[in-house]
NUGUMAR-77420 format. One line per field, with one value per residue (C-alpha): x, y, z; residue in three letters. Coordinates in nm, 3 decimals. Example, Ala and Ser with C-alpha at 12.3 -4.5 7.8 and 13.67 -1.06 7.14 Angstrom:
<recs>
c1 = 1.230/1.367
c2 = -0.450/-0.106
c3 = 0.780/0.714
rest = ALA/SER
</recs>
This chain:
<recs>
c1 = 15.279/15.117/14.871/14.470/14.267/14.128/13.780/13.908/14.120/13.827/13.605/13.843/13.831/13.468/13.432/13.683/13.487/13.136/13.341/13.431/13.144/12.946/13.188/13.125/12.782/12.791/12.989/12.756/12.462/12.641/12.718/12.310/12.368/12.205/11.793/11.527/11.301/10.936/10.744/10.537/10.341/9.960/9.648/9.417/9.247/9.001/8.717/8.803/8.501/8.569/8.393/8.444/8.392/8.463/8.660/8.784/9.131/9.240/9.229/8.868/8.758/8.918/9.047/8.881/8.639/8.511/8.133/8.134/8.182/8.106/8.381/8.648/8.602/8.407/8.532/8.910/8.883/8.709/8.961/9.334/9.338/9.593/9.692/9.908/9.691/9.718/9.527/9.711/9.536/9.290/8.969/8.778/8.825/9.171/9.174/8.933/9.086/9.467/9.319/9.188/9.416/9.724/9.728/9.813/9.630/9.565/9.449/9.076/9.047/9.193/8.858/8.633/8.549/8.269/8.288/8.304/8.545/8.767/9.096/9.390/9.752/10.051/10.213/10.173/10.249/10.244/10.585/10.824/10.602/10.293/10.171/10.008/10.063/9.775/9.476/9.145/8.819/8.772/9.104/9.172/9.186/9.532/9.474/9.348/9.193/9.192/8.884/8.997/9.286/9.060/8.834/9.109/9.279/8.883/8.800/8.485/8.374/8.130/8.094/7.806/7.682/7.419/7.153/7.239/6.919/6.731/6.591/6.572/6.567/6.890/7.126/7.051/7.059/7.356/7.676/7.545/7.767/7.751/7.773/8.128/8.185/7.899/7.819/7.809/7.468/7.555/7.786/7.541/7.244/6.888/6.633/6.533/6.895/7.210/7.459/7.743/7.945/8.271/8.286/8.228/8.578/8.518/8.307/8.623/8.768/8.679/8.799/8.468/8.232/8.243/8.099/7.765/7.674/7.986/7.910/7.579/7.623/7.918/7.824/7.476/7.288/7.335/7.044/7.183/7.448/7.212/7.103/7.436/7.589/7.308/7.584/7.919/7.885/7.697/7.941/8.185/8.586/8.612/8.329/8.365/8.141/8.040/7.787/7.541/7.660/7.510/7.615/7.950/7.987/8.041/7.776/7.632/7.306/7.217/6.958/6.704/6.727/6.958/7.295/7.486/7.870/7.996/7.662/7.554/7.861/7.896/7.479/7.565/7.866/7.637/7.362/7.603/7.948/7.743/7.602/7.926/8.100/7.782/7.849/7.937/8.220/8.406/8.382/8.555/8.822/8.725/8.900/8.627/8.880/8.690/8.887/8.814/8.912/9.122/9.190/9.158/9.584/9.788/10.029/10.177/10.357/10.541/10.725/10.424/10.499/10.319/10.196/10.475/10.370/10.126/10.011/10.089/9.875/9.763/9.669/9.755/9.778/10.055/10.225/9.942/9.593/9.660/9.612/9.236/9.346/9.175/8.997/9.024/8.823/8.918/8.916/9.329/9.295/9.359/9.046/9.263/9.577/9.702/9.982/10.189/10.316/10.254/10.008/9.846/9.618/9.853/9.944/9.577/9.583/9.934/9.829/9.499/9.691/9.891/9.621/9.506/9.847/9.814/10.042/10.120/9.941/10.050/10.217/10.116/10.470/10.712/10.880/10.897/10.580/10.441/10.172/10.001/10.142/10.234/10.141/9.794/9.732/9.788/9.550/9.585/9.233/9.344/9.566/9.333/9.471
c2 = 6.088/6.171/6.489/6.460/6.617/6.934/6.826/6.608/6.855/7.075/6.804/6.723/7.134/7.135/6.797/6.967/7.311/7.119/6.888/7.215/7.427/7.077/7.021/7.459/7.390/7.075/7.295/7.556/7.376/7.190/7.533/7.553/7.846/7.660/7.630/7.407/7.653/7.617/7.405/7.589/7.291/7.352/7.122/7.083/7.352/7.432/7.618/7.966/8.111/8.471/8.619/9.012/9.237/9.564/9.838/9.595/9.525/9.203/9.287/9.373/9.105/8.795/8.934/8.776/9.067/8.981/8.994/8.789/8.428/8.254/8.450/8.444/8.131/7.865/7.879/7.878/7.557/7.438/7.581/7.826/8.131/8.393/8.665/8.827/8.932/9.311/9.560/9.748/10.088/10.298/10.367/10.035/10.079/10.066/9.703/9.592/9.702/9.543/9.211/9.106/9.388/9.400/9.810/10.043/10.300/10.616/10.956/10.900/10.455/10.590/10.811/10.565/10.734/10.964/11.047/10.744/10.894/10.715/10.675/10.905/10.750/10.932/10.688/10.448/10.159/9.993/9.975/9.723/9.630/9.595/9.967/10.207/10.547/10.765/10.854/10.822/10.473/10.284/10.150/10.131/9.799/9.793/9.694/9.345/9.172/8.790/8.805/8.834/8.593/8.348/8.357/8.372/8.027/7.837/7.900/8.029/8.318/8.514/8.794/8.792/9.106/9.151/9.395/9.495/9.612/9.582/9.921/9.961/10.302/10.314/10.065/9.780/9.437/9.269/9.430/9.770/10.063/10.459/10.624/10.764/11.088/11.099/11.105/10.704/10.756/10.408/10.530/10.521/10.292/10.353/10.114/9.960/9.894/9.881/9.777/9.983/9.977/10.050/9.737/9.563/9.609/9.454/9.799/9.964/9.784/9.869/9.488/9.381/9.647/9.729/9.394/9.405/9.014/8.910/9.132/9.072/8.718/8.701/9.026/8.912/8.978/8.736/8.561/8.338/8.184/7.935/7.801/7.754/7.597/7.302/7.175/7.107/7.178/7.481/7.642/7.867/7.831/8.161/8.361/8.661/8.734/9.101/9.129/9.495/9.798/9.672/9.306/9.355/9.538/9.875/10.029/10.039/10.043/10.024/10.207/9.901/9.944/9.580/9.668/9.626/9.620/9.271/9.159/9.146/9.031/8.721/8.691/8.654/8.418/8.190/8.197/8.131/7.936/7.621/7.621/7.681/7.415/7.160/7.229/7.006/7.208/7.273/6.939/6.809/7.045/7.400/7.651/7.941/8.308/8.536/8.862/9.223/9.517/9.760/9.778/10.061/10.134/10.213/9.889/9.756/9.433/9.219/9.513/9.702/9.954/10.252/10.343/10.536/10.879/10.807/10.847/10.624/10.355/10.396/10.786/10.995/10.712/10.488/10.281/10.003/9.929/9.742/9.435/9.230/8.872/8.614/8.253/7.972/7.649/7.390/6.983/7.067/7.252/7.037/7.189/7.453/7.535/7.861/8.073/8.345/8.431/8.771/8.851/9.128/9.156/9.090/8.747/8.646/8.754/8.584/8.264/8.303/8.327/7.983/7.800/7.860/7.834/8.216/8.442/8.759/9.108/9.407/9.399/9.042/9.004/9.042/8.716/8.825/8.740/8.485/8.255/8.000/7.709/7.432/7.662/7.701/7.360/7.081/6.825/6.570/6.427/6.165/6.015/5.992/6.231
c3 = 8.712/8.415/8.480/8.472/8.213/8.261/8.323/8.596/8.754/8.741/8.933/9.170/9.263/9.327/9.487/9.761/9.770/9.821/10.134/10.243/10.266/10.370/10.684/10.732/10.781/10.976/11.223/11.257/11.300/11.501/11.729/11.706/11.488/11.228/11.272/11.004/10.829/10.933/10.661/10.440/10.387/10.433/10.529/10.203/10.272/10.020/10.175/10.400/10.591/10.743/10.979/11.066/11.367/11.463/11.676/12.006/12.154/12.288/12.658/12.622/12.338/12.530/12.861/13.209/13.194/12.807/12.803/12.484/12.656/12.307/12.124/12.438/12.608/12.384/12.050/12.148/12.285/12.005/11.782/11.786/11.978/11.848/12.091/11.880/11.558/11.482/11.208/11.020/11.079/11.151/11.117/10.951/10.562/10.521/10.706/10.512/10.177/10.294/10.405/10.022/9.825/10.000/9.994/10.268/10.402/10.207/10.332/10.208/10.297/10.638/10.683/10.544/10.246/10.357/9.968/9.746/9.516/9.234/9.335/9.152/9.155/9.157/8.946/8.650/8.803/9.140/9.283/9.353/9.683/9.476/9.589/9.441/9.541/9.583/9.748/9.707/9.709/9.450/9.315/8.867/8.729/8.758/9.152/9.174/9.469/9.593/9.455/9.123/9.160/9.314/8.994/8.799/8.948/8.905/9.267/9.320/9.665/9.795/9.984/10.253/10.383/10.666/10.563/10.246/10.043/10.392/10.280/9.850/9.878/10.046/9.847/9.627/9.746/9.566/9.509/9.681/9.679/9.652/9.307/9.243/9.343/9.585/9.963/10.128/10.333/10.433/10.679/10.961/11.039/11.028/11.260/10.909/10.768/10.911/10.612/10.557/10.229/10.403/10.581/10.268/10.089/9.734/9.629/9.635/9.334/8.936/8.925/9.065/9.063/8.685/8.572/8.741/8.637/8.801/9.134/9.154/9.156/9.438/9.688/9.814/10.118/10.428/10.390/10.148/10.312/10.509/10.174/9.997/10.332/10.279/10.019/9.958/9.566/9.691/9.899/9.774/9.832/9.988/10.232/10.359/10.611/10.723/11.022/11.029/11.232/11.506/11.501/11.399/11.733/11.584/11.752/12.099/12.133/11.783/11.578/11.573/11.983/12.035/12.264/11.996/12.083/12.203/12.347/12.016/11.837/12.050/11.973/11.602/11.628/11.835/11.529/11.300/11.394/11.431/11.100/10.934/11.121/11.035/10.679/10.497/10.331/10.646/10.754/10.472/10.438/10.595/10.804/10.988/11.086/11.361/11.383/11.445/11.207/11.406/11.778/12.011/12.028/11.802/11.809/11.480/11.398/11.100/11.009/10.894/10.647/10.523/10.161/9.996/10.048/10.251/10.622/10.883/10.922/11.242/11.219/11.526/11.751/11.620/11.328/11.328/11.374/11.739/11.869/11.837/11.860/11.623/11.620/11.374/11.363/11.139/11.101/11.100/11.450/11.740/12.004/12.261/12.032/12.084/11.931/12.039/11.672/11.554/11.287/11.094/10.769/10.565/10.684/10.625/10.291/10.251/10.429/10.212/9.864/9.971/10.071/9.723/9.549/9.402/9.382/9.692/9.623/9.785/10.109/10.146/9.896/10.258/10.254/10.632/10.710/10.905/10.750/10.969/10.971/11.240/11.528/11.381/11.184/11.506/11.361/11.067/11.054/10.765/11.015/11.258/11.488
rest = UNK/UNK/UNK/UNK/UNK/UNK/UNK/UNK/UNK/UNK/UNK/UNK/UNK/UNK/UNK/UNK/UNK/UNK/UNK/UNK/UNK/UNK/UNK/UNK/UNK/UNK/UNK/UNK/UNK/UNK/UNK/UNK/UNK/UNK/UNK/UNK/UNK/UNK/UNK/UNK/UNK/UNK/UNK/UNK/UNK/UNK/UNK/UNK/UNK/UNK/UNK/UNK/UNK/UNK/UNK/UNK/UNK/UNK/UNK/UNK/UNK/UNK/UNK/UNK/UNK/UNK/UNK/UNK/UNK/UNK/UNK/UNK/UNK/UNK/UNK/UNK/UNK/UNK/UNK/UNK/UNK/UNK/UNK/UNK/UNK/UNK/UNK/UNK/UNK/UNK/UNK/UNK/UNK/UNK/UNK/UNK/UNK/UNK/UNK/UNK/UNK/UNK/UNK/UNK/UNK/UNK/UNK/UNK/UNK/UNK/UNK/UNK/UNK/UNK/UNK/UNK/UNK/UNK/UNK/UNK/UNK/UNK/UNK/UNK/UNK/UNK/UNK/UNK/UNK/UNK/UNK/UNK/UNK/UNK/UNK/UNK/UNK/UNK/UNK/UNK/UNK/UNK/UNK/UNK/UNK/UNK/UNK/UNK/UNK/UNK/UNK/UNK/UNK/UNK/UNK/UNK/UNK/UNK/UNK/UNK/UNK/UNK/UNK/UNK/UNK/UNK/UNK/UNK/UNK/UNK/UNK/UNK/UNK/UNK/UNK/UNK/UNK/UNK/UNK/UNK/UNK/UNK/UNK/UNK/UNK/UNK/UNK/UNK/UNK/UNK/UNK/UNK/UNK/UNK/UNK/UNK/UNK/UNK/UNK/UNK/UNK/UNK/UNK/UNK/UNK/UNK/UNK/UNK/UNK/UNK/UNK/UNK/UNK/UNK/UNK/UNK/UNK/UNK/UNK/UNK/UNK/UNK/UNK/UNK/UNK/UNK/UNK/UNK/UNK/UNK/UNK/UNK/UNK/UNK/UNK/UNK/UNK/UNK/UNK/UNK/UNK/UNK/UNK/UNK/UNK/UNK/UNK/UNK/UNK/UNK/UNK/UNK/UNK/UNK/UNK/UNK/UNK/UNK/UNK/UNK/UNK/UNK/UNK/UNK/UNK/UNK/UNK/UNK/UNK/UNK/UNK/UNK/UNK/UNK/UNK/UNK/UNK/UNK/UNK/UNK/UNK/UNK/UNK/UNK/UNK/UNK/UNK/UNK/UNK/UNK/UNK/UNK/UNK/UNK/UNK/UNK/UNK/UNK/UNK/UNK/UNK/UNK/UNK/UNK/UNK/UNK/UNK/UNK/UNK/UNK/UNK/UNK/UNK/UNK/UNK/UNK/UNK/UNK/UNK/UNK/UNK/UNK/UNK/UNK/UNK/UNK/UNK/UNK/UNK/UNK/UNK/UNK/UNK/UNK/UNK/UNK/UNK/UNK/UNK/UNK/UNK/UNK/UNK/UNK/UNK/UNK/UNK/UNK/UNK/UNK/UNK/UNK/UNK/UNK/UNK/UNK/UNK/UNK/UNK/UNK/UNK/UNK/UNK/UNK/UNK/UNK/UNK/UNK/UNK/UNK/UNK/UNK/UNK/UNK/UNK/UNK/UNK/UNK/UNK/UNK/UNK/UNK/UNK/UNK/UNK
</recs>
């Protein structure tokens, strides 16, 4: 027999390795050792509404003894209920920074930044997990934001925030923040004005605040998001929501003498749910996230990891920011879904950056994150479902 060319002998070697390794993995998933990955395909998303609260655990939020019926019995069975949703730390700023920046905690976002001061690295560079090392408020250019990204990709946002220039004296009324290196009197309400720059995390970014036009024009008091709901050309891709002090929750009673605490929190989402899910935008192709900041434990999840250098996350009381459950509406969400999937702040910002086909800031990068997906999205409206 006369012997094959080399390029046939070669051939005839990997057609045998491929049968080989194909009849391996036949056996194996045979054995059920051998699982589908989850699809990582997404509903066409294309407008994200997010709506935050303050300083409750899950027990107490949606637990039999909630005293915000709206928030723990109505809107999960219009919508997904997910038990399993952690923050990432303690005390609100941090969150609020990792959820649209990806960063961990530092010494001064972990204290809310009494003083708004710049923050100073400790390297060039973020590292490898898209960190910078560090401490201090208001993060160099060299930190970017979904905001940024968003803009960046032709997507436009807003940020929302209750209060804000309520009182002139006190903070201006579009993209209001301290002066660096001074004291944030905005840390506690007044009866007149209850807006607090650290639950309003895009001030902490040179990214956005050093190009007033282009803050001005996206951080804007609350009173404007009626308006721009009226239209679907109107509303932008991304809101971000941020209730006052005292309808956030955060505090109880509040300065202007309302409750405050749930009572109040559950007051707002009744205002303002419906007229986000009337929109026109998120009836075409919208998705509404209620969720809470930090918890009242110290509970961590997703492999949470701490800023290189840094503190722990959850300060004295544990690795994470606990559990405080969320709830999504959407024309993708059949009504009553829930999910027992863990979450944390950095999912949303993950899920966020693939809804939008952008690329994974900070600790949002862990390929070991869950993203909602399946267990979240349980409606297909275009087939009728």
């Amino acid at each position: 027999m006369s012997r094959l060319p080399s390029h046939f002998r070669l051939r005839r070697t990997l057609t045998r390795t491929h049968l080989f390794l194909i009849a391996l993995l036949a056996t194996l998933c045979a054995s059920a050792s051998c699982l589908a990955a989850p699809s990582a395909t997404l509903p066409p998303i294309r407008h994200v509404f997010i709506i935050m609260l303050e300083n409750e655990s899950y027990p107490v939020t949606f637990g039999p003894q909630s005293i915000a019926p709206y928030l723990a019995r109505e809107l999960p069975k219009q919508g997904a209920l997910l038990p399993n949703y952690y923050g990432i730390g303690h005390y609100s700023l941090d969150n609020y920074i990792a959820m649209i920046s990806g960063q961990a905690p530092n010494p001064d976002t972990q204290a809310d930044c009494n003083i708004y001061s710049e923050f100073v690295p400790t390297a060039k560079k973020p590292d490898e997990n898209g960190q910078l090392p560090g401490t201090g408020c208001v993060y160099p250019k060299r930190v970017t934001t979904l905001a940024n990204q968003l803009t960046q990709a032709g997507f436009t946002w807003k940020a929302y925030m209750e209060d804000m220039g309520k009182d002139p004296g006190r903070e201006s009324a579009t993209c209001a923040h301290p002066s660096i290196g001074t004291t944030d009197v905005t840390e506690h309400a007044t009866p007149q004005d209850q807006y607090a720059t650290k639950h309003n995390p895009f001030m902490y970014f040179h990214t956005i605040i050093d190009d007033k036009k282009y803050c001005d024009t996206r951080v804007v008091n609350l009173d404007h998001l009626a308006g721009d709901l009226a239209k679907l050309d109107s509303t932008p891709n991304f809101i971000y929501i941020t209730p006052n002090l005292c309808h956030d929750g955060h505090d109880a009673p509040c300065k202007n003498g309302e409750p405050g605490g749930l009572i109040s929190a559950d007051a707002f989402l009744r205002t303002w749910v419906p007229r986000i899910v009337d929109s026109p935008a998120f009836k075409k192709d919208g998705l509404l996230i209620i969720t809470f900041d930090e918890g009242n434990d110290g509970k961590a999840c997703c492999n949470e990891k701490p800023l290189p250098g840094g503190p722990q996350p959850g300060g004295k009381i544990g690795p994470g920011g606990g559990q405080i459950g969320a709830v999504l509406l959407s024309p993708y969400i059949a009504p009553g879904t829930q999910s027992e999937t863990e979450y944390n702040h950095y999912s949303l910002l993950r899920t966020l950056e693939d809804i939008f086909r952008l690329s994974h800031l900070g600790y949002a990068q862990d390929n070991g994150l869950h993203t909602f997906g399946s267990d979240v999205f349980t409606a297909h409206p275009a087939s009728g479902n």
